[in-house]
C-alpha positions as CSV (number, residue, x, y, z in Angstrom):
1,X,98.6,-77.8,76.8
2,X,98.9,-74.0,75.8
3,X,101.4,-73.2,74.1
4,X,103.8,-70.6,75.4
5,X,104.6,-67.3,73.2
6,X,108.4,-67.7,73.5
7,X,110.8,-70.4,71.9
8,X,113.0,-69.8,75.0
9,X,110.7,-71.1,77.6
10,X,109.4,-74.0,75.2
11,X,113.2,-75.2,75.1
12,X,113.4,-74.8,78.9
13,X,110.2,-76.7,79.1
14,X,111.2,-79.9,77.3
15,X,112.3,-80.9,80.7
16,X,108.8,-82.1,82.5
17,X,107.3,-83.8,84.7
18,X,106.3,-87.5,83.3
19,X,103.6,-88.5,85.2
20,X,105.0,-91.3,87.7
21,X,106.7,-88.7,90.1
22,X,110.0,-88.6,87.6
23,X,111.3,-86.3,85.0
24,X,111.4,-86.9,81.2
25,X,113.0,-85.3,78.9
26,X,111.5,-84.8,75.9
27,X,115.6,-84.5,73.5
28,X,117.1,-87.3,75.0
29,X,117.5,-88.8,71.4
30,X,117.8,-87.0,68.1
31,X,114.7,-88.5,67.2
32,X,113.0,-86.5,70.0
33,X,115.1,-83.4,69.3
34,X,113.3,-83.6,65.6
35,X,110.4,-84.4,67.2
36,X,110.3,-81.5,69.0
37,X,111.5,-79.1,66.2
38,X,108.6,-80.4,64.2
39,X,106.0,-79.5,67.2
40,X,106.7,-76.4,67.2
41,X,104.1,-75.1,64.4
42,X,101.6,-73.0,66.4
43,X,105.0,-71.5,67.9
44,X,106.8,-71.0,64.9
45,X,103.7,-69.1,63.2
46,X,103.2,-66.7,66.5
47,X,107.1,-65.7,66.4
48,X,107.9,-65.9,63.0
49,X,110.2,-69.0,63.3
50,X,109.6,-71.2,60.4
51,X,112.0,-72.9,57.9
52,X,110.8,-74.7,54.8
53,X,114.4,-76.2,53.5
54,X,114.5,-73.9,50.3
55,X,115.4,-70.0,51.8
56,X,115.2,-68.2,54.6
57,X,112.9,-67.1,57.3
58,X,112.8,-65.1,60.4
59,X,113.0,-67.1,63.8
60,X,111.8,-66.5,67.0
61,X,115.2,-64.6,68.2
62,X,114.8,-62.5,65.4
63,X,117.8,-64.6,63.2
64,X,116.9,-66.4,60.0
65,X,116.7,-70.2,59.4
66,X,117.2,-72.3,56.1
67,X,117.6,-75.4,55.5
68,X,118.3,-78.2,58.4
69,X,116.4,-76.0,60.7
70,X,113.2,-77.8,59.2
71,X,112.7,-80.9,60.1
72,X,112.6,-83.6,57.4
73,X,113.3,-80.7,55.0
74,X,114.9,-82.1,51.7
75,X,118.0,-80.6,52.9
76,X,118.4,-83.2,55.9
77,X,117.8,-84.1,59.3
78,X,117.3,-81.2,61.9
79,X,119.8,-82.4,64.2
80,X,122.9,-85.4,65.0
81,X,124.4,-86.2,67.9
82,X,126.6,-83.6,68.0
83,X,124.1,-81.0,67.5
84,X,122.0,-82.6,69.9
85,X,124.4,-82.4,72.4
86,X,124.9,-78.7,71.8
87,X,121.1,-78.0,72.0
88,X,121.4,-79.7,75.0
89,X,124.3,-77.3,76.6
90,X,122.2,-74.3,75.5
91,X,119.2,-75.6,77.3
92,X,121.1,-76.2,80.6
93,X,122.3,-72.7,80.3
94,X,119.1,-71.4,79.9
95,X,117.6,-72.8,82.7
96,X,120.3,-71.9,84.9
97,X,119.4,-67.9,83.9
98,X,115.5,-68.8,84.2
99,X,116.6,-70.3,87.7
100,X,118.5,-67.4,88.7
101,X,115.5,-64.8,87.2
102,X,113.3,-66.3,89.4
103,X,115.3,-65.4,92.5
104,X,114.3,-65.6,95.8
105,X,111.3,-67.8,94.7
106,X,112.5,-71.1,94.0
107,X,113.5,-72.2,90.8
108,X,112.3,-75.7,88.9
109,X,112.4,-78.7,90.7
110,X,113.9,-80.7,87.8
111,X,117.4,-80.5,88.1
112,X,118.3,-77.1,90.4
113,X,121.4,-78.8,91.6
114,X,122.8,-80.0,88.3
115,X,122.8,-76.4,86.4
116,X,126.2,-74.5,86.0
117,X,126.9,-71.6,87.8
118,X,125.3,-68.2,86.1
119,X,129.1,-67.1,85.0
120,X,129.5,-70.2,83.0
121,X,125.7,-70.2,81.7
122,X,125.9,-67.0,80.6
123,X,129.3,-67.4,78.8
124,X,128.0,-70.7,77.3
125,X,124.7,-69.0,76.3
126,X,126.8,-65.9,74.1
127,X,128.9,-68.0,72.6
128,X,126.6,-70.5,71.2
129,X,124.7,-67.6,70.0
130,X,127.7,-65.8,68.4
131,X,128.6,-69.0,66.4
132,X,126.4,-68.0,63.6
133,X,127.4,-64.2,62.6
134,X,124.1,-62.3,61.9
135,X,123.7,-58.9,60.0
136,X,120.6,-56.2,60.9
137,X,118.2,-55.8,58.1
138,X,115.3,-53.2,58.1
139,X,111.8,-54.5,55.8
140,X,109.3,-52.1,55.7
141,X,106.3,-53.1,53.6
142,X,104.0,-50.7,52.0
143,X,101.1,-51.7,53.8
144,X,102.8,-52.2,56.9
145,X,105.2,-51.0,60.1
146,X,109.1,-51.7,59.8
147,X,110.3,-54.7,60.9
148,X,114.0,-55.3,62.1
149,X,115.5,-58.9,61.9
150,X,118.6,-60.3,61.8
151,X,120.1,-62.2,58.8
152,X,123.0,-64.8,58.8
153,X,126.0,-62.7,57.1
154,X,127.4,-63.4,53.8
155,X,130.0,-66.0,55.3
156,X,128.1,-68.0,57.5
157,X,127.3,-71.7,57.0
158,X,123.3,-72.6,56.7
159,X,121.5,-72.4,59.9
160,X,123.0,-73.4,63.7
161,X,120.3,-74.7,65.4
162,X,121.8,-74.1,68.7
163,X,122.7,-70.7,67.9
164,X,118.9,-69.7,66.9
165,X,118.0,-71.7,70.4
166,X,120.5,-69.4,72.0
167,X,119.6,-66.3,70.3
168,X,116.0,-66.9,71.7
169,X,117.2,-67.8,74.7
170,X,118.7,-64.2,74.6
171,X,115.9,-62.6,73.5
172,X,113.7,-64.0,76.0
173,X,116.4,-62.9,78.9
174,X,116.3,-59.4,77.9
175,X,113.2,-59.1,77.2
176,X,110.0,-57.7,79.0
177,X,108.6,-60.2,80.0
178,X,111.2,-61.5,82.0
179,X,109.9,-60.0,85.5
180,X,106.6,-62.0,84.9
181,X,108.6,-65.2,84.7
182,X,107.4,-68.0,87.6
183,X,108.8,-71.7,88.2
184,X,105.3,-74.0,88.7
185,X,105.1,-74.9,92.7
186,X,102.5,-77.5,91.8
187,X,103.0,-80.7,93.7
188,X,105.5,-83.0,90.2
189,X,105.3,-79.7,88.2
190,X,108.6,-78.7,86.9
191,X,107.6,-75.8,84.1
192,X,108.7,-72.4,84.1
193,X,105.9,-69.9,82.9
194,X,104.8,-66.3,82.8
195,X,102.6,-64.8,85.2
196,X,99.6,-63.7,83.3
197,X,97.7,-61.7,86.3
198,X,98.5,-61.1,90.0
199,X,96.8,-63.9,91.3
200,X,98.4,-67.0,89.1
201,X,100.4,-69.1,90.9
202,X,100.7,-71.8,88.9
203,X,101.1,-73.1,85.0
204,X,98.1,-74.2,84.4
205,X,94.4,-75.0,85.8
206,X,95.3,-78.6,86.4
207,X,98.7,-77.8,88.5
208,X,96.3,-75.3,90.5
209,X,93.8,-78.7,90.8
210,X,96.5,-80.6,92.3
211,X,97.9,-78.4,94.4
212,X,94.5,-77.1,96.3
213,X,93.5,-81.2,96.4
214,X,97.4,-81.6,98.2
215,X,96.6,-79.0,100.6
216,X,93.4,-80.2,101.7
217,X,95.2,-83.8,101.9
218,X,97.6,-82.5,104.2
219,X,95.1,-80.1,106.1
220,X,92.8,-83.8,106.8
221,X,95.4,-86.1,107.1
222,X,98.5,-84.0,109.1
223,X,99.5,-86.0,112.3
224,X,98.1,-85.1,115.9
225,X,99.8,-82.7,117.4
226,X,101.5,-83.6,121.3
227,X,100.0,-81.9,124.1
């Protein structure tokens, strides 16, 4: 499965489909929460978000990460219960905005009526994100164009995981890209993507499979009608 180019929408998409008709969920541990932080390699390179338990580095919402943010770093574990549980609040927020950006089409299957309303997911999503106080710093290398990131100020603690979630989540949601942003209508499918060119409608080549071989189902097999 492709990767997409924003942590925001691989958070949102840790909620899936699991292949029996239900949904999983790939956090519902902190083992799977680690898991997951560990996955995101081929992410983390494409958006800058890497942490190697011994400084800092840019992440995907343009913060910096040390230290717990890597998983099995020698600093510790990426994530408790408690953290967990705040990654988790973050997500629900997100999805709520990604199922009101998505507005009139419909939004993700997966849990549409157990979101908060967009007041409270927004309020949730800036204050998650505020929890780790970040200062603007300008790098411009000699050989290349400037750069703006954000750095954790002087007085914060080592890396918030659900604040760099939230911040990406912000990012995302303000971003350019948002107006490209779909919810998968694929028959099980409950991923949120980005269009990539006026004629996607769906995730991925297999959701697109399974939805023409529903159709054609339903076209062969639809009840007679009454005279």
């Amino acid at each position: 499965m492709t990767t997409s180019r924003y942590l925001a929408l691989e958070l949102a998409n840790t909620v899936r489909h699991d292949g029996d008709g239900g949904v999983a969920d790939e956090l519902s541990s902190v083992d799977g929460l680690t898991s997951w932080v560990a996955a995101q390699e081929e992410l983390k390179a494409a958006e800058e978000f890497t942490a190697t338990g011994t400084g800092a580095a840019p992440t995907a919402a343009g913060a910096v990460a040390t230290g717990p943010l890597a998983a099995g770093s020698a600093t510790g574990p990426v994530a408790d219960e408690r953290v967990r549980t705040q990654v988790l609040a973050v997500r629900a927020a997100l999805r709520a905005l990604l199922a009101r950006a998505v507005t009139p089409a419909p939004p993700s299957r997966a849990d549409a009526d157990q979101l908060p309303p967009a007041d409270q997911a927004l309020s949730r999503l800036n204050a998650a994100a505020a929890r780790c106080p970040v200062v603007p710093l300008l790098d411009w290398p000699t050989d290349a164009a400037p750069v703006a990131r954000l750095l954790p100020a002087a007085s914060a603690s080592p890396v918030d995981l659900p604040a760099v979630l939230a911040r990406a989540a912000i990012a995302f949601l303000g971003g350019p890209d948002l107006p490209r942003l779909r919810a998968c209508t694929a028959p099980r499918c409950v991923r949120y993507f980005l269009k990539e060119h006026g004629r996607q409608e769906f995730c991925k080549p297999s959701c697109g499979n399974r939805a023409r071989a529903a159709r054609h189902y339903r076209r062969h097999h639809a009840p007679p009608t009454a005279n």
